[in-house]
C-alpha positions, 0 to 999 in steps of 0.5 A: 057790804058784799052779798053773795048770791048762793044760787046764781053764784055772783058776787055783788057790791065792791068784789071782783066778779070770779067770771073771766070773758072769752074778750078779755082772754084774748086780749090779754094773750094778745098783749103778751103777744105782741109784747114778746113779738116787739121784744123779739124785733128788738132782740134782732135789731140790737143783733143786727146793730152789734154785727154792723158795729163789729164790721165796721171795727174791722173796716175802721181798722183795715183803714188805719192799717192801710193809712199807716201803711201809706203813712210809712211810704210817705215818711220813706220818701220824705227821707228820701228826699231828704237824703237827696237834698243834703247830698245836693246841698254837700255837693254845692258847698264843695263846688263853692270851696272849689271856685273860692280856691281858683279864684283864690288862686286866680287872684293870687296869679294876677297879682304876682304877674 
């Protein structure tokens, strides 16, 4: 059962009392401080961790550019050598058909004499 007392104005049994402390306002504005205050700080480090992200983007792909840059040199030179290779590798088979024909020749020489 509530009794309210019309001259001292306060409510008694199991309702709220109307009267707010001082303590209580500020403790809830402190709350909502330092939620807006955390919420804040976590604004800022998302934005901090979005800019190193975004530069590490660009370092990651100046690496690849430059990895494939080198990647391209490396390929050149292999062709390159390759080239070289196949051009030493003709050049051996012409010298054995050379010395395969003086010596056929050689032979064909020795024989006849």
């Amino acid at each position: 059962m509530i009794i309210h007392d019309q001259e001292t104005s306060l409510l008694k049994g199991w309702h709220l009392d109307k009267r707010v402390s001082v303590s209580h306002m500020f403790a809830t504005l402190g709350v909502a401080f330092g939620l807006a205050s955390w919420q804040w700080a976590e604004h800022e480090r998302v934005t901090v961790l979005q800019k190193d992200v975004e530069s590490h983007a660009l370092v990651d792909l100046a690496k690849d550019e430059s990895f494939l840059l080198a990647l391209d040199n490396i390929r050149d030179k292999d062709r390159d050598t390759l080239r070289r290779m196949n051009q030493q590798y003709t050049e051996i088979l012409q010298r054995l058909s050379n010395i395969d024909r003086n010596v056929t020749t050689h032979l064909e020489n020795s024989r006849t004499n």
